[in-house]
C-alpha positions as CSV (number, residue, x, y, z in Angstrom):
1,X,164.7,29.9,-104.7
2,X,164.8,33.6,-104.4
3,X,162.9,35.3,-102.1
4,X,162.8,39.2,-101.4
5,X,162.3,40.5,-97.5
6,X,160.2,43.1,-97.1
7,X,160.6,45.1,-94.5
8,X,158.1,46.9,-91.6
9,X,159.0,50.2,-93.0
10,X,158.3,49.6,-96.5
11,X,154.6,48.3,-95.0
12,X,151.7,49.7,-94.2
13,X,151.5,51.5,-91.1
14,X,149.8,49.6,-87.8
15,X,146.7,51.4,-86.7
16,X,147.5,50.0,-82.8
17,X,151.2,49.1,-82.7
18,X,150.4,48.0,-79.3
19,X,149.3,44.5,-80.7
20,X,151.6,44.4,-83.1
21,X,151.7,43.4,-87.1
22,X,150.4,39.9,-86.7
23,X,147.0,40.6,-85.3
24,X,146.6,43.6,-87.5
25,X,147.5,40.9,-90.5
26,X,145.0,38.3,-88.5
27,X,142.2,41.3,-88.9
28,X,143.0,42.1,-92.5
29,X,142.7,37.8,-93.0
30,X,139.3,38.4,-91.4
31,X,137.6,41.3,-93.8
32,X,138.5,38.8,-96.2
33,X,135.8,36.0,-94.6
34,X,132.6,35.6,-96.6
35,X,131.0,33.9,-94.3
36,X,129.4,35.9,-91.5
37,X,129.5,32.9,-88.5
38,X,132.6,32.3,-89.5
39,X,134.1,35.8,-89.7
40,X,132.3,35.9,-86.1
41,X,134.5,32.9,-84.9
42,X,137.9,34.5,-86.7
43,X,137.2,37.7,-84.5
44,X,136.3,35.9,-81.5
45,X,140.1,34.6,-82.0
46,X,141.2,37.8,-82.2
47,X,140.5,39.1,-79.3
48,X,141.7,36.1,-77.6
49,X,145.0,36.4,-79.0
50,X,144.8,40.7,-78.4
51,X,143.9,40.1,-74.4
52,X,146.8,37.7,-74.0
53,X,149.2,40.3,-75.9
54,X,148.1,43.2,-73.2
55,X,148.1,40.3,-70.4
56,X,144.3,41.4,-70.0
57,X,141.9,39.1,-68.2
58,X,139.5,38.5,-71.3
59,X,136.1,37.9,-69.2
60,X,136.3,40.7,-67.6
61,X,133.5,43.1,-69.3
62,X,135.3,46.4,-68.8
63,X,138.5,44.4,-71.1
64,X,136.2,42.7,-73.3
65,X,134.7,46.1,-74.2
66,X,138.0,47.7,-74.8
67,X,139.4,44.8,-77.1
68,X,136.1,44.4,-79.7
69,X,136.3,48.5,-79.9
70,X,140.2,48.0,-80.1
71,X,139.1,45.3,-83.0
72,X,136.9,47.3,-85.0
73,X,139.3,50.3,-84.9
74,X,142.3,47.9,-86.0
75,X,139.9,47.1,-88.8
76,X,138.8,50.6,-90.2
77,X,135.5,50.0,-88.7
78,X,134.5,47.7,-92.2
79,X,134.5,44.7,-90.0
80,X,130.7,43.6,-90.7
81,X,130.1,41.1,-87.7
82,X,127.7,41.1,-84.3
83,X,129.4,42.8,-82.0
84,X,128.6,41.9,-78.2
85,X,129.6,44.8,-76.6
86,X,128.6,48.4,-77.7
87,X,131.5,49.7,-80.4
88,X,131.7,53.7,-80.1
89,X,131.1,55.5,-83.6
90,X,134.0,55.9,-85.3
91,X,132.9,59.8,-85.7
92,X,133.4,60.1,-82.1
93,X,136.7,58.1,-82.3
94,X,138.7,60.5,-84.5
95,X,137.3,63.7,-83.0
96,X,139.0,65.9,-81.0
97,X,138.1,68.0,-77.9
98,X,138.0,71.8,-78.7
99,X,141.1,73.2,-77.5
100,X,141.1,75.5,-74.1
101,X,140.7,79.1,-73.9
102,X,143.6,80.2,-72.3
103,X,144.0,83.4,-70.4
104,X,144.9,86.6,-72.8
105,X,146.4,89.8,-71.6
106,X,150.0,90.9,-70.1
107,X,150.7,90.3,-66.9
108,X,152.6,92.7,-65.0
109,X,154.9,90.8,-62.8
110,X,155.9,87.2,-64.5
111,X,157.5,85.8,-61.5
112,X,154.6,86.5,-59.8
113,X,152.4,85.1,-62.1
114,X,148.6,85.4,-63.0
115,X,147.0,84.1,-60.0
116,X,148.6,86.9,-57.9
117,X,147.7,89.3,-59.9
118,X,144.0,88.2,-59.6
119,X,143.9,87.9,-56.3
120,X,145.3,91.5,-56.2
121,X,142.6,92.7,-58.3
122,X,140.1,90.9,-56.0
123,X,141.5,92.3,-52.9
124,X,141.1,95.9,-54.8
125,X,137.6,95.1,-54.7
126,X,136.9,93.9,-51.3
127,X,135.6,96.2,-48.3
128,X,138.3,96.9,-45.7
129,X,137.8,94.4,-43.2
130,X,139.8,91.7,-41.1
131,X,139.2,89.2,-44.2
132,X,140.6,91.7,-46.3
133,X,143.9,92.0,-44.5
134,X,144.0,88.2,-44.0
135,X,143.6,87.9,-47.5
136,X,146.6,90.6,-48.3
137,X,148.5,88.8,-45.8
138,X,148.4,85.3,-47.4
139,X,148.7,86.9,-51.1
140,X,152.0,89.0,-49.5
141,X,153.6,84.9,-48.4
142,X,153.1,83.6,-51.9
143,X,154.5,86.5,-53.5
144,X,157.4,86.5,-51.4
145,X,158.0,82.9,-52.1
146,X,157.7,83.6,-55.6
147,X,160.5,85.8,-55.5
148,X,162.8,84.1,-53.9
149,X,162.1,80.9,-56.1
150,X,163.2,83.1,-59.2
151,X,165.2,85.6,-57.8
152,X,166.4,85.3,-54.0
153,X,169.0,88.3,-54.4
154,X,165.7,91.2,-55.0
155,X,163.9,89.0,-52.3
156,X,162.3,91.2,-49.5
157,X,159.4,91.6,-47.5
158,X,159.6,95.6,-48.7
159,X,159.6,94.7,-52.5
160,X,156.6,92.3,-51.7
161,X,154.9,95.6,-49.6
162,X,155.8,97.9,-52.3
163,X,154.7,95.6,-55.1
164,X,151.0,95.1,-53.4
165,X,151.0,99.1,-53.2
166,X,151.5,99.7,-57.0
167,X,148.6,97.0,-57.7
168,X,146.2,98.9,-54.8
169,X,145.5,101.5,-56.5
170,X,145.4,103.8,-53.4
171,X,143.7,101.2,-51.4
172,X,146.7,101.3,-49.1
173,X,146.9,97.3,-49.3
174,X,150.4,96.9,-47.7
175,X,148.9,98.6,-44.3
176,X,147.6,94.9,-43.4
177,X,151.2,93.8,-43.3
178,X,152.3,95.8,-40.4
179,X,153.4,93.3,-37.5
180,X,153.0,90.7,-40.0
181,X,155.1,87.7,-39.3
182,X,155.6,86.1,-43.1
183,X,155.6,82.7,-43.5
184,X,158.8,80.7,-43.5
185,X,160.1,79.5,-47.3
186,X,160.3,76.8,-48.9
187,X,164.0,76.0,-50.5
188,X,163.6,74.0,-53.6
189,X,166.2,71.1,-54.5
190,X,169.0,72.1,-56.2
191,X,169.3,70.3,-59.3
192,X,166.0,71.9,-59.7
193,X,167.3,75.6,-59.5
194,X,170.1,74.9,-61.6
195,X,171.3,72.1,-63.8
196,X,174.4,69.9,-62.5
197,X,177.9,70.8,-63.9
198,X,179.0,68.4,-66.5
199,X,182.4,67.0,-64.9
């Protein structure tokens, strides 16, 4: 007697792969029911079978919640049956959140990056003041940690003075760094600076 295999790649693709061909099949069995108590009990045996597959504890109501909306996606949402937990529409199933707004425009300095420069901008703004200059100060110990993360050879507090000072705009930022003792740095692993050598 000849039979021919099929294969799983010349069938239909699963719709949770996580349970795996044989309870998708066990649904499919189920559309097929007539009879509505009786498609009721089949799915009822479904789930069953789908909380021991993810090692779930079925009568807990968060699980059992999951698996029937796990169920009627694995279906297509054309399984007609009383469901006894709430199923989410399958409109807001397949939608997708809007994607982000991300922040547009060049920034300056890269290694610096955008919330620097921000804070530059916002320390343009401020009133001169002792909250300025502690502000200046802490911006001046990021953006010397910045550079020596990406660059330690241009590292220096000078740079990092001179670099607030062409952001100022005359507002003569840098002054809040004399007698500033910056903040020690941080030295980052170095199989994160650099990629091993192959031996």
């Amino acid at each position: 007697m000849n039979r021919t295999l099929q294969y799983n790649t010349e069938k239909t693709g699963l719709l949770m792969s996580e349970y795996g061909r044989i309870v998708q099949e066990m649904v499919n069995h189920c559309l097929t029911i007539e009879d509505r108590q009786e498609r009721l009990a089949c799915a009822q045996g479904i789930v069953s079978v789908m909380a021991s597959l993810v090692q779930e504890k079925a009568g807990n109501p968060e699980v059992q919640s999951k698996l029937w909306n796990h169920l009627a996606l694995i279906s297509g949402f054309k399984l007609d049956i009383d469901y006894p937990v709430e199923i989410i529409p399958q409109a807001e199933v397949a939608s997708h959140p809007s994607p982000m707004s991300l922040p547009q425009g060049r920034i300056r300095h890269k290694h610096y990056g955008r919330i620097i420069e921000e804070a530059l901008k916002h320390l343009n703004e401020m009133p001169e003041g002792e909250e300025r200059d502690a502000l200046v100060r802490q911006t001046a110990d990021r953006m010397r940690q910045n550079l020596f993360t990406w660059n330690p050879d241009v590292m220096s507090e000078e740079k990092v003075a001179n670099d607030i000072d062409a952001y100022a705009q005359g507002q003569n930022l840098s002054s809040a760094l004399e007698g500033h003792q910056f903040a020690n740095l941080h030295t980052l692993p170095t199989n994160i600076l650099k990629r091993k050598k192959k031996k």
